[in-house]
OpenMM code with the backbone's topology and positions (N, CA, C; nanometers):
from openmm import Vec3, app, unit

residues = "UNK UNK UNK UNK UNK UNK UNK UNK UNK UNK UNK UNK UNK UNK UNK UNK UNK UNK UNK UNK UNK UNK UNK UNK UNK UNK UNK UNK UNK UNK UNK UNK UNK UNK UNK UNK UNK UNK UNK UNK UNK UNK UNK UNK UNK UNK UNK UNK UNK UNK UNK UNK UNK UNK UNK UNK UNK UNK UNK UNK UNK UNK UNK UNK UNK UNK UNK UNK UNK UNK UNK UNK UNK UNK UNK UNK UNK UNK UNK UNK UNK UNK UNK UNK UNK UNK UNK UNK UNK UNK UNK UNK UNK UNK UNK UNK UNK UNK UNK UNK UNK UNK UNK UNK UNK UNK UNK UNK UNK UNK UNK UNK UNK UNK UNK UNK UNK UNK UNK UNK UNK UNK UNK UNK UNK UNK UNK UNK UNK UNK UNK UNK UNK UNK UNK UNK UNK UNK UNK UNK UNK UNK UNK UNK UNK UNK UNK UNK UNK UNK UNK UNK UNK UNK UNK UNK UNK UNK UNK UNK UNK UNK UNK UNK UNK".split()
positions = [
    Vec3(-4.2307, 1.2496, 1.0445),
    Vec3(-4.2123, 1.1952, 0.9110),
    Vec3(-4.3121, 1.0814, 0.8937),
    Vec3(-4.3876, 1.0792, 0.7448),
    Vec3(-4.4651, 0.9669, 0.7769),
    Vec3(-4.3932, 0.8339, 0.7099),
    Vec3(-4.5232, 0.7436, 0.7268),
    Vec3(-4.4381, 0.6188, 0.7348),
    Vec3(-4.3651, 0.5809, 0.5993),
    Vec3(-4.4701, 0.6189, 0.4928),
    Vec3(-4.4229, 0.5733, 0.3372),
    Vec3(-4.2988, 0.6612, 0.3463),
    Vec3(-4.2365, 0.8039, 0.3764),
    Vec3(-4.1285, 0.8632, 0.3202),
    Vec3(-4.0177, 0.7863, 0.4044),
    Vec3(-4.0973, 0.7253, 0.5074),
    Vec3(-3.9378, 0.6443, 0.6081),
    Vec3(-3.9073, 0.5057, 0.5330),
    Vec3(-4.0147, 0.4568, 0.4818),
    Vec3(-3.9925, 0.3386, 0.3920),
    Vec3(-3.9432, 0.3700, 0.2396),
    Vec3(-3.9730, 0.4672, 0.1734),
    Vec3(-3.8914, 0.5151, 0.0973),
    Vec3(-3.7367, 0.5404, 0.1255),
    Vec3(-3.7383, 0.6115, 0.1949),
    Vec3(-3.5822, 0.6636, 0.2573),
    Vec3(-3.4940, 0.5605, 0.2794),
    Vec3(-3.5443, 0.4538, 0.3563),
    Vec3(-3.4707, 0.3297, 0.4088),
    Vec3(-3.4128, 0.2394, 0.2809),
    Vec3(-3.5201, 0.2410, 0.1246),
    Vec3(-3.4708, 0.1607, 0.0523),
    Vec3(-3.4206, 0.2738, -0.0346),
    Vec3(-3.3931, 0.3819, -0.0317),
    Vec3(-3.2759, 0.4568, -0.0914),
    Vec3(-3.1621, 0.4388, -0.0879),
    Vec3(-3.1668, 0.4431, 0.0757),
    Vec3(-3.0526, 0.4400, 0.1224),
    Vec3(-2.9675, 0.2445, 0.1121),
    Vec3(-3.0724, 0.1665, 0.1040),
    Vec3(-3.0404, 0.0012, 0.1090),
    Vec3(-2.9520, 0.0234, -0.0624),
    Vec3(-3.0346, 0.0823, -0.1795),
    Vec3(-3.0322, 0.0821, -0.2912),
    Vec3(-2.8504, 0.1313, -0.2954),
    Vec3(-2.8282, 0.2795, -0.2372),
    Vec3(-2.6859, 0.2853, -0.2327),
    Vec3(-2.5957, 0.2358, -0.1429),
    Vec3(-2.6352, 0.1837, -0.0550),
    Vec3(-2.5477, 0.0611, 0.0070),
    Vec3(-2.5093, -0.0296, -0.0857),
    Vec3(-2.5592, -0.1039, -0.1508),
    Vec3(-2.5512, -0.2126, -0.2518),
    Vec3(-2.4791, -0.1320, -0.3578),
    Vec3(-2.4530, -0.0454, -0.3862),
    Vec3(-2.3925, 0.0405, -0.5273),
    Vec3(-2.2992, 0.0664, -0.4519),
    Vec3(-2.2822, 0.0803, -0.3886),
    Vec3(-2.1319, 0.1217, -0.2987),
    Vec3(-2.0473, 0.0021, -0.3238),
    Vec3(-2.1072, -0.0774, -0.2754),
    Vec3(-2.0067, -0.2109, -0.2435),
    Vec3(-2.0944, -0.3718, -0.3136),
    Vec3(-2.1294, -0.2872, -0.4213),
    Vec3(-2.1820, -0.4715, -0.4684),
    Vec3(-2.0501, -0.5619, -0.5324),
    Vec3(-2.1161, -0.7001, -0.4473),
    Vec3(-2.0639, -0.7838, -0.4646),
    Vec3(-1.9770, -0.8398, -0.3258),
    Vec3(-1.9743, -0.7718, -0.2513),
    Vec3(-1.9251, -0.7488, -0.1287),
    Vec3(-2.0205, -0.7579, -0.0258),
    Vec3(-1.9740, -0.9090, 0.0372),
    Vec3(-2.0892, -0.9949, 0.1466),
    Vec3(-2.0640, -0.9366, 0.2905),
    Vec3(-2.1550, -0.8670, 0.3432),
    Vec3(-2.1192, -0.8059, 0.5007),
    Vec3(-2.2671, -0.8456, 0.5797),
    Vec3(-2.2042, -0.9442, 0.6469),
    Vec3(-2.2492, -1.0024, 0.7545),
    Vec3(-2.2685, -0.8610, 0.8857),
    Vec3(-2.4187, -0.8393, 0.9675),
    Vec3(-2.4224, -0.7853, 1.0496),
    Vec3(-2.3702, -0.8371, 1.1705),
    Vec3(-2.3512, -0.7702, 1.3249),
    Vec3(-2.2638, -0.8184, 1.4074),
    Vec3(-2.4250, -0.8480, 1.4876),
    Vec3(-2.3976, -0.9592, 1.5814),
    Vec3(-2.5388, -1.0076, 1.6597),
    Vec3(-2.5456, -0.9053, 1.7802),
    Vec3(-2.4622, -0.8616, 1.8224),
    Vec3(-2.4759, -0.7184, 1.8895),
    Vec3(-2.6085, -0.5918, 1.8458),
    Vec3(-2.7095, -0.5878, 1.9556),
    Vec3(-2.8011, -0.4682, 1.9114),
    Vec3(-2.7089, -0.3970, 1.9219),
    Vec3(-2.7836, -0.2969, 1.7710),
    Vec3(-2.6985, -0.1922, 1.7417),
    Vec3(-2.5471, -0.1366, 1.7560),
    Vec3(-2.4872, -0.1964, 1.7039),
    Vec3(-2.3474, -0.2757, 1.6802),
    Vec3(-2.3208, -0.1191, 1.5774),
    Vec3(-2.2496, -0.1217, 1.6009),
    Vec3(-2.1788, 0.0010, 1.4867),
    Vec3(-2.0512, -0.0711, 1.3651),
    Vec3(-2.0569, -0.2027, 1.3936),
    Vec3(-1.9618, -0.3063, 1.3044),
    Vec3(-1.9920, -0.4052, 1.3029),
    Vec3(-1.9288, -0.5081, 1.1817),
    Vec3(-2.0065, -0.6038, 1.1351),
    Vec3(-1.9792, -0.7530, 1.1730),
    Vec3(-1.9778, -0.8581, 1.1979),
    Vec3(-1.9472, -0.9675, 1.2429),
    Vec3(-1.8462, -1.0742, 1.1272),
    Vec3(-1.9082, -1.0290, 1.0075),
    Vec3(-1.7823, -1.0663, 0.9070),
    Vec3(-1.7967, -1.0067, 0.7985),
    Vec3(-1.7298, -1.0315, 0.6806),
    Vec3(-1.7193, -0.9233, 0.5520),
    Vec3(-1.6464, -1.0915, 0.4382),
    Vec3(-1.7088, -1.0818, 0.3328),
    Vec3(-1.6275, -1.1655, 0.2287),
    Vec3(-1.6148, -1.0934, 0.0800),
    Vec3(-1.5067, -1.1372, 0.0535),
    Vec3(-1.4756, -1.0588, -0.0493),
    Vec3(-1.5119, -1.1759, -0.2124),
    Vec3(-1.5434, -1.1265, -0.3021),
    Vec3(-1.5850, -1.2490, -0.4105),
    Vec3(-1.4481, -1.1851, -0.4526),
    Vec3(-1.3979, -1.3167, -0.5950),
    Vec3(-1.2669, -1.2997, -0.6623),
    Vec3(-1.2862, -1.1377, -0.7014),
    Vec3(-1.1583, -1.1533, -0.7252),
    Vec3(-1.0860, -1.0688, -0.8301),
    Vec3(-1.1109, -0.9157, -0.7224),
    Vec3(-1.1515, -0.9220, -0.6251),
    Vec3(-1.1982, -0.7963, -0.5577),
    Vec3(-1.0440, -0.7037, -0.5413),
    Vec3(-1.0295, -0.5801, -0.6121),
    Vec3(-0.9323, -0.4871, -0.5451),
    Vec3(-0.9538, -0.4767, -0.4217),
    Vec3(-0.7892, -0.4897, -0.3379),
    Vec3(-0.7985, -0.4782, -0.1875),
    Vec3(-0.6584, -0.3949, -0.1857),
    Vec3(-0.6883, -0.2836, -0.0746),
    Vec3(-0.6012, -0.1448, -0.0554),
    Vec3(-0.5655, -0.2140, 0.0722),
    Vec3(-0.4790, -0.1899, 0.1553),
    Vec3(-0.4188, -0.2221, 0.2890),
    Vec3(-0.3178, -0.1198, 0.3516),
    Vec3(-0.4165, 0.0427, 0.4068),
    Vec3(-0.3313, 0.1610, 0.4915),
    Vec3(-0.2895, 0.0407, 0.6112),
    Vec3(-0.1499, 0.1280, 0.6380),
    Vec3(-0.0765, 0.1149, 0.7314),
    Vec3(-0.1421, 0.1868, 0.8630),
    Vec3(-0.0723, 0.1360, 1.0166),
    Vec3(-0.1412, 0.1910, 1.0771),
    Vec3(-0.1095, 0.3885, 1.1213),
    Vec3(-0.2303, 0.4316, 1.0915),
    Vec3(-0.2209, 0.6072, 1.1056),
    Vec3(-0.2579, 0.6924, 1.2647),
    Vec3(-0.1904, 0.7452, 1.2830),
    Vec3(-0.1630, 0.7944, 1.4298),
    Vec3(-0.2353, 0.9379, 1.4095),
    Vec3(-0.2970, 0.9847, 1.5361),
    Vec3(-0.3180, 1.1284, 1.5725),
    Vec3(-0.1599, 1.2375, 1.5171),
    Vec3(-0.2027, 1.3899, 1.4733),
    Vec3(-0.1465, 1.4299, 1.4470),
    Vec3(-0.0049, 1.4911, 1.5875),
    Vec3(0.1027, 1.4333, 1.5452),
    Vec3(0.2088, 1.4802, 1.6483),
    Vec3(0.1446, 1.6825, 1.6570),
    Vec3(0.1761, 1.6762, 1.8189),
    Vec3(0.1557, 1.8626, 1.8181),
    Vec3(0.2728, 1.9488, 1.7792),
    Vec3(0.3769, 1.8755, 1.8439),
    Vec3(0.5072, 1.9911, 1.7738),
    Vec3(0.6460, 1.8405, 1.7431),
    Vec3(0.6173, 1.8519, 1.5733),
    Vec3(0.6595, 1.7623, 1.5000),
    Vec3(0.7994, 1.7624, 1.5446),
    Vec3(0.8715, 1.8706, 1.6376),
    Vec3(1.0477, 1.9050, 1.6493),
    Vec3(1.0472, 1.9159, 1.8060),
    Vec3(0.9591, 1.8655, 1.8614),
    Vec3(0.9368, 1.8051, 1.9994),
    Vec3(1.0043, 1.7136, 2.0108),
    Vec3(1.1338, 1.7043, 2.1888),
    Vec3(1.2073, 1.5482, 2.1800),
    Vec3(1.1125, 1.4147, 2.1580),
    Vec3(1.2043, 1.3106, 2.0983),
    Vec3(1.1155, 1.1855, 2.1032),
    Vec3(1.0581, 1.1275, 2.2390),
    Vec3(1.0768, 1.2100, 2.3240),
    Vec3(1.0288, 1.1342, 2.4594),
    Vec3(0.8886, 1.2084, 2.4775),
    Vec3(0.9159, 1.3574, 2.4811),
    Vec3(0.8192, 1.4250, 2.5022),
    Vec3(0.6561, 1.3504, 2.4549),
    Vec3(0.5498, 1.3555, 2.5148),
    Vec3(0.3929, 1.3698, 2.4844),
    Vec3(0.3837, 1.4836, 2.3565),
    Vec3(0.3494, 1.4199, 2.2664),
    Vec3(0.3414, 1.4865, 2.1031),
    Vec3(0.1797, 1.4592, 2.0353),
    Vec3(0.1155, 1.4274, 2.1225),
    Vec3(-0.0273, 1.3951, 2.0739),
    Vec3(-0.0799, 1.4718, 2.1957),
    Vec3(-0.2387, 1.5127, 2.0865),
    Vec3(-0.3354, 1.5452, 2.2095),
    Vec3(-0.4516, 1.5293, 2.1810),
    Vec3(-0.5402, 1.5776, 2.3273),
    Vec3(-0.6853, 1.5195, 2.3134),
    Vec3(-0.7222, 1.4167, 2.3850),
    Vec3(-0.8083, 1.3714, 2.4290),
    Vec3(-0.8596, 1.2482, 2.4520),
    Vec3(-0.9218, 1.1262, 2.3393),
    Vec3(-0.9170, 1.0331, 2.3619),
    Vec3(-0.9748, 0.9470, 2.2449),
    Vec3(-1.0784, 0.9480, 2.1870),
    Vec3(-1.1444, 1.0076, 2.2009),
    Vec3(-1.2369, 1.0490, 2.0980),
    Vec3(-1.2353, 1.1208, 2.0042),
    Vec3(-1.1336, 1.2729, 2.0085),
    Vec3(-1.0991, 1.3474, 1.9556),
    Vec3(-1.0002, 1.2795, 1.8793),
    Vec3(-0.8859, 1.2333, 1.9321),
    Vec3(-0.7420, 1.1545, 1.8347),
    Vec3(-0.8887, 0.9948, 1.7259),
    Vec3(-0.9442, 0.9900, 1.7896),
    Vec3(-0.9997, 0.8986, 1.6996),
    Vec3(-1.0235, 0.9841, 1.5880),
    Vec3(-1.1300, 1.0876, 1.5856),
    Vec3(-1.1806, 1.1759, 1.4914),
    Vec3(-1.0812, 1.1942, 1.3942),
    Vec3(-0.9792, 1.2240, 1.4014),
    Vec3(-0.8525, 1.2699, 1.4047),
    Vec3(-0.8050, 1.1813, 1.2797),
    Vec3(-0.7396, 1.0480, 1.3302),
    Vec3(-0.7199, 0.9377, 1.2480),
    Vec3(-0.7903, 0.9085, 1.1670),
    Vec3(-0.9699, 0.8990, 1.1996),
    Vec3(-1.0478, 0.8630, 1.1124),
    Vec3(-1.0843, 0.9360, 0.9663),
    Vec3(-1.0586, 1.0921, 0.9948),
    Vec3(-1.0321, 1.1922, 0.9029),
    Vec3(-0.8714, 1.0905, 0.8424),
    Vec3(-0.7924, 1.0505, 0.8690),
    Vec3(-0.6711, 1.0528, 0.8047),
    Vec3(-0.6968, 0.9264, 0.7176),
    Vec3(-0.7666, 0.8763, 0.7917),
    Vec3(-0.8123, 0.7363, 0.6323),
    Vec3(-0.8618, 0.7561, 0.5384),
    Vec3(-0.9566, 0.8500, 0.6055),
    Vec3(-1.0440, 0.8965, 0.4688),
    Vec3(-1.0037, 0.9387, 0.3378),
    Vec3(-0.8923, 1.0020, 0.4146),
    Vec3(-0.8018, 1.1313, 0.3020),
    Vec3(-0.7328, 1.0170, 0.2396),
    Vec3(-0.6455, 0.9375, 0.2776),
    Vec3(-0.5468, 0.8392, 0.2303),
    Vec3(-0.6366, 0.7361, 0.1378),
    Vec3(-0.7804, 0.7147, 0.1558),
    Vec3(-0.8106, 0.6606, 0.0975),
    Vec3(-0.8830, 0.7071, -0.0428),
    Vec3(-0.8986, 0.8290, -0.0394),
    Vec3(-0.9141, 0.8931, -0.1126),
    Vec3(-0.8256, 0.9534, -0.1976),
    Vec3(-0.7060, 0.9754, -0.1537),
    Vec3(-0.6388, 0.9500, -0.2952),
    Vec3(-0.5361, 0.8336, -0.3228),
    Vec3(-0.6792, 0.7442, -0.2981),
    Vec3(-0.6252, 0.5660, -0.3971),
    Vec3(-0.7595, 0.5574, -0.4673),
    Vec3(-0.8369, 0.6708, -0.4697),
    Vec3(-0.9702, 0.6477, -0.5470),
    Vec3(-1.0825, 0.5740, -0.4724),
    Vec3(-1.1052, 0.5555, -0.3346),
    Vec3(-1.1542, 0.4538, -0.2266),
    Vec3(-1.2515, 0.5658, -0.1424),
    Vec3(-1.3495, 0.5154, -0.0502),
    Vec3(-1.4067, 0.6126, 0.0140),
    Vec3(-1.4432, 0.5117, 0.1180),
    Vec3(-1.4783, 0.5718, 0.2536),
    Vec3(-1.5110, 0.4955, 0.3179),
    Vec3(-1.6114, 0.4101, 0.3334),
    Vec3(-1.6864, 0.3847, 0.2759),
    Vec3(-1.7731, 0.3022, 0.2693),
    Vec3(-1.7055, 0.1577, 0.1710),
    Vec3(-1.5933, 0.1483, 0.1373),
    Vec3(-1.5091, 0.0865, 0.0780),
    Vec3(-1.4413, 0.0084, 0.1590),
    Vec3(-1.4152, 0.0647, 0.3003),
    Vec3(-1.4203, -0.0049, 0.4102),
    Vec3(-1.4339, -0.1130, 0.4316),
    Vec3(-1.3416, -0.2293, 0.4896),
    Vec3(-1.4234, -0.3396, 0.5303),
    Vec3(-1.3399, -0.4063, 0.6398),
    Vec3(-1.2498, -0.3868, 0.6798),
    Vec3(-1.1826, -0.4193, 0.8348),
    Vec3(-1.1114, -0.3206, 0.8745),
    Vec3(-1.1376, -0.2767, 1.0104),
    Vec3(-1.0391, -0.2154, 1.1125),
    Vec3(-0.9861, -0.2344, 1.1608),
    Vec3(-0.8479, -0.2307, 1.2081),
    Vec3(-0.7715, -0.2644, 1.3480),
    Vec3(-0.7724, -0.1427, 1.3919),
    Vec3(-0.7957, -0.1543, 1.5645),
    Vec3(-0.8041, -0.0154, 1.6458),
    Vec3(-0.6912, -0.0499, 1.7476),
    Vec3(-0.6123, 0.0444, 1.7638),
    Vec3(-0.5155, 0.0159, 1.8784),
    Vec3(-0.5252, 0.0970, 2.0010),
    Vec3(-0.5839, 0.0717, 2.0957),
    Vec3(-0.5813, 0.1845, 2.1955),
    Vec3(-0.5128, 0.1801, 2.3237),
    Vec3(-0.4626, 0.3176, 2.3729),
    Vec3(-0.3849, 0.3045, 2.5055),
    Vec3(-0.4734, 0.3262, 2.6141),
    Vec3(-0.4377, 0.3187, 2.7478),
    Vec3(-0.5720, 0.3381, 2.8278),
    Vec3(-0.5419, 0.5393, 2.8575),
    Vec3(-0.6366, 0.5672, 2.8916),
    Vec3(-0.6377, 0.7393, 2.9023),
    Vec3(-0.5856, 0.7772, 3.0421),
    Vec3(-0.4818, 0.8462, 3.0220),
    Vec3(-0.4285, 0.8813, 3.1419),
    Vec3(-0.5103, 0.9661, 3.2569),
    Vec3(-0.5891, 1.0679, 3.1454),
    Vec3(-0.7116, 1.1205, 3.2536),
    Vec3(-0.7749, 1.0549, 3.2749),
    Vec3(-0.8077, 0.9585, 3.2337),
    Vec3(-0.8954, 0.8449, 3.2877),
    Vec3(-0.8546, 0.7302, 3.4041),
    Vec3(-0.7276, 0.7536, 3.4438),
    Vec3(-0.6690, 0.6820, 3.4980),
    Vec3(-0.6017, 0.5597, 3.4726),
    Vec3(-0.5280, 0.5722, 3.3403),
    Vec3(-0.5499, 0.4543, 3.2389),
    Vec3(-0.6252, 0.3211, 3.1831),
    Vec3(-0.7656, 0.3915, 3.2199),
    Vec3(-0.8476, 0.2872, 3.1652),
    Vec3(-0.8821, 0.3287, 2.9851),
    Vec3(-0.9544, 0.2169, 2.9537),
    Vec3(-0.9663, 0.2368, 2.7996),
    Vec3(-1.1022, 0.3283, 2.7313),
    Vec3(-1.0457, 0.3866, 2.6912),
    Vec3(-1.2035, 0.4800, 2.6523),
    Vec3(-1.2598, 0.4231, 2.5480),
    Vec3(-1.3349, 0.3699, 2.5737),
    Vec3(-1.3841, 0.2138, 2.4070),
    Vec3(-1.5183, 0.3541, 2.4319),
    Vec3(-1.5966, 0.4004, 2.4726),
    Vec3(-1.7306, 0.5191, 2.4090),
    Vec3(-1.6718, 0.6263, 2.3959),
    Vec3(-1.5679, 0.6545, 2.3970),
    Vec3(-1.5099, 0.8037, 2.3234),
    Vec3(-1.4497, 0.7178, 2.1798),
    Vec3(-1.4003, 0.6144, 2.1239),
    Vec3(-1.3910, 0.5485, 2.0182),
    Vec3(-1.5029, 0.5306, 1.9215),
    Vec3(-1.6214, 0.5073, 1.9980),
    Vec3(-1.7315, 0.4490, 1.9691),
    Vec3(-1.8379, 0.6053, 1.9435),
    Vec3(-1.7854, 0.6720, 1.9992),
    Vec3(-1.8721, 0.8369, 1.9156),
    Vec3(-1.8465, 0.8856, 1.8220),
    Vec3(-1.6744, 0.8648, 1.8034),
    Vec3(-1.6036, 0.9276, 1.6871),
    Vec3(-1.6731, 0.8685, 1.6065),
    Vec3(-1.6615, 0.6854, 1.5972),
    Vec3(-1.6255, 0.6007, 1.4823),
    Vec3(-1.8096, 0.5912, 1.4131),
    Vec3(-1.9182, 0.6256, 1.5341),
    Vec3(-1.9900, 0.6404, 1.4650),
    Vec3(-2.0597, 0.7605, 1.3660),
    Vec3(-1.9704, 0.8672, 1.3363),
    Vec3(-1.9399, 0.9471, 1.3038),
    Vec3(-1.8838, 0.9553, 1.1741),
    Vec3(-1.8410, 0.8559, 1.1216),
    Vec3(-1.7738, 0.8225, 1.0270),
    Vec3(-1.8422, 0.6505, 0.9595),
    Vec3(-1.8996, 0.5513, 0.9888),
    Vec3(-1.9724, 0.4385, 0.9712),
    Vec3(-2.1040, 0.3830, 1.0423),
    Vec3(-2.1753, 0.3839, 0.9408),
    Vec3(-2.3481, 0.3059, 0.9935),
    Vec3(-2.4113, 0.3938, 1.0289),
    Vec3(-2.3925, 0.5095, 0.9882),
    Vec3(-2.4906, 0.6631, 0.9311),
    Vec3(-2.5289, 0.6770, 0.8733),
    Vec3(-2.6321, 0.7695, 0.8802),
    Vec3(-2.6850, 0.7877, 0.7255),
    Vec3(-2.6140, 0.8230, 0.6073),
    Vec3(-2.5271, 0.9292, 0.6354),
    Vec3(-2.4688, 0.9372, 0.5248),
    Vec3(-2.3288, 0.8655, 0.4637),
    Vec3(-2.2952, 0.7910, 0.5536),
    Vec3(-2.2549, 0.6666, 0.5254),
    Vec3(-2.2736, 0.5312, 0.5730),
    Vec3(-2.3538, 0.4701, 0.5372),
    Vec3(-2.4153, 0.3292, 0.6124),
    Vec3(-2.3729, 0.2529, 0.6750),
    Vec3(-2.2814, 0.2276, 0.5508),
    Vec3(-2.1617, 0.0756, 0.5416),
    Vec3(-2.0944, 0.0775, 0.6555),
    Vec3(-2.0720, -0.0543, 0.7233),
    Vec3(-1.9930, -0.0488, 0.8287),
    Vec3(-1.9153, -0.1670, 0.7902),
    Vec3(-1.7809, -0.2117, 0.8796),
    Vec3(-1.6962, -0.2784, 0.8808),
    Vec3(-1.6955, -0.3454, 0.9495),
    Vec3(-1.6307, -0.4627, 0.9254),
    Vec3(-1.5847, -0.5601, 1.0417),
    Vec3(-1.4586, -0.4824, 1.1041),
    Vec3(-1.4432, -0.4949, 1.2542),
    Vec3(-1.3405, -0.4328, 1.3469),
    Vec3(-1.2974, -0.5355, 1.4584),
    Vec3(-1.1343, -0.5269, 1.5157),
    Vec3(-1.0754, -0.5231, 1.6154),
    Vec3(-1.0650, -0.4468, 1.6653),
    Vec3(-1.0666, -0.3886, 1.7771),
    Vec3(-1.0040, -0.3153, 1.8937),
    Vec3(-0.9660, -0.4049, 2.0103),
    Vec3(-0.8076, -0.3400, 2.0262),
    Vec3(-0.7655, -0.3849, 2.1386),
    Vec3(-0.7082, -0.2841, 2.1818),
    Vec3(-0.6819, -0.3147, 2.3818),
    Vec3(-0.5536, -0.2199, 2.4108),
    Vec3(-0.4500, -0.2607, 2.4224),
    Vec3(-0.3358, -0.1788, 2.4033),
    Vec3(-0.1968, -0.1527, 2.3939),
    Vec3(-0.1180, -0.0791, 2.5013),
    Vec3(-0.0235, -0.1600, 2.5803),
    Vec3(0.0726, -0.0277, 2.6386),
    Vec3(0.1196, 0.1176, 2.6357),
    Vec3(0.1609, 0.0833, 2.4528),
    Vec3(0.1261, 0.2252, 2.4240),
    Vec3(0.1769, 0.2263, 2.2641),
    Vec3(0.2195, 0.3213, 2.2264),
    Vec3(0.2430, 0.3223, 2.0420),
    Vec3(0.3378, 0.4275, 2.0607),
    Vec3(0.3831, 0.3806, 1.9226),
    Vec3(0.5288, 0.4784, 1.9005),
    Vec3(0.5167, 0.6563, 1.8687),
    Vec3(0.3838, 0.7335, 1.8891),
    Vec3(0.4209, 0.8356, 1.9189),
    Vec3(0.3621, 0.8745, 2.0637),
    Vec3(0.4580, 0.9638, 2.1957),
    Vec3(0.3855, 0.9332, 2.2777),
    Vec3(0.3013, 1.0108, 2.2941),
    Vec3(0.2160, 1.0301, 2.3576),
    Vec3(0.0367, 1.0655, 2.4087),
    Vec3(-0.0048, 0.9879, 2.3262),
    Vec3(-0.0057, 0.9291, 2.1928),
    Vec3(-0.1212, 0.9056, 2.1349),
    Vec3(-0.1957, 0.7789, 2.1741),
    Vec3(-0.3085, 0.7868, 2.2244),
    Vec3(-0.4398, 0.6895, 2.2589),
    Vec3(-0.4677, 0.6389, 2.1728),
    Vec3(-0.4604, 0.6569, 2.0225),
    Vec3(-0.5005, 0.5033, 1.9448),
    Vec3(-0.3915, 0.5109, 1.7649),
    Vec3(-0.4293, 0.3893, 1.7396),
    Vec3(-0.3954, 0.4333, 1.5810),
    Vec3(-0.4759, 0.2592, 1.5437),
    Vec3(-0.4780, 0.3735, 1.4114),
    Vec3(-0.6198, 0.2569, 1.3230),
    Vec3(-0.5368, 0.2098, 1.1774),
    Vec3(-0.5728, 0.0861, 1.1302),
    Vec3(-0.5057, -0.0082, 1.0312),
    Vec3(-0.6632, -0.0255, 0.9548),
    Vec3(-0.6278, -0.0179, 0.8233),
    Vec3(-0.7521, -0.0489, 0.7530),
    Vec3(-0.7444, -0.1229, 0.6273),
    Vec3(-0.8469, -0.1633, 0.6106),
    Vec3(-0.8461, -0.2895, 0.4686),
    Vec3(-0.9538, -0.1964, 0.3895),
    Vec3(-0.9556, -0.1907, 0.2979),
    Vec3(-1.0715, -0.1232, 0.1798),
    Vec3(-1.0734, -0.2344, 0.0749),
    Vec3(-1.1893, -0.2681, 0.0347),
    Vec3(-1.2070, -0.3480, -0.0786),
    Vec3(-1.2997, -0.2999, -0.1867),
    Vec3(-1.2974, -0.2889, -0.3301),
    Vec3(-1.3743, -0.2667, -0.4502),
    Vec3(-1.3779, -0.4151, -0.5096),
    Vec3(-1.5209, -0.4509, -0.5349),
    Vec3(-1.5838, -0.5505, -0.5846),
    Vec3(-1.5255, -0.5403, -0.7502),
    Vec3(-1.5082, -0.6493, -0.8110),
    Vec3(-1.4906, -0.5985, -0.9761),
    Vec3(-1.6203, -0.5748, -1.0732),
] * unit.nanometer
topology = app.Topology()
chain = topology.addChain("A")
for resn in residues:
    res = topology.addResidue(resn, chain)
    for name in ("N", "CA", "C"):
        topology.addAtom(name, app.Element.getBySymbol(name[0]), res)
């Protein structure tokens, strides 16, 4: 590709970043290549949406409550969830790039020996923010957790969406 169509491309893409979310201050994270942002401010009057936190899909919804009802590894249950914001945020009229804080909750992976899979998080999630076809990224938490109220599941995500007025 030559250079003018990459410098073209880049302020296309800057041009709908800013139409996405003008008015809406997002600080980059000092992390090279950071897939999230270090802070986010909202100017008045900004509509702000606040999903609850959304879990991987249970496998057999009439499974006892004790039973392992999630599956996959965390990357996959990320994918998973991250599809489920989308949708939820979409019908509040929101898209992800509307985005502007995450909470990530994760358990450690049992095949893993319960350690935390933060790059099976980090493949999904870039998959979904600071892409091309969606740029915008968020400010994020992740932490781990013992565990969450459905069991197998390795993470569940809490999200803030904001529209500038």
């Amino acid at each position: 590709m030559s250079l003018n169509k990459t410098v073209v491309g880049m302020g296309i893409l800057l041009a709908a970043s800013s139409a996405w979310a003008a008015g809406i201050e997002r600080v980059p994270s000092t992390y090279p290549n950071s897939p999230i942002l270090q802070s986010v401010t909202l100017p008045a009057n900004t509509e702000v949406t606040y999903l609850s936190g959304l879990l991987p899909d249970p496998v057999d919804a009439k499974a006892p409550k004790d039973q392992v009802r999630a599956a996959g590894n965390t990357e996959a249950q990320a994918r998973v969830v991250l599809r489920k914001v989308e949708t939820v945020l979409a019908s509040q009229g929101l898209k992800l790039a509307d985005v502007v804080q995450l909470r990530v909750y994760l358990v450690g992976d049992p095949a893993l020996g319960g350690k935390l899979d933060f790059e099976g998080l980090q493949v999904a999630f870039r998959e979904f923010f600071g892409n091309a076809q969606q740029p915008l990224k968020p400010a994020r938490t992740t932490v781990q957790v013992a565990g969450l109220v459905l069991p197998g599941a390795l993470i569940e995500i809490e999200a803030v969406a904001a529209k500038a007025p």
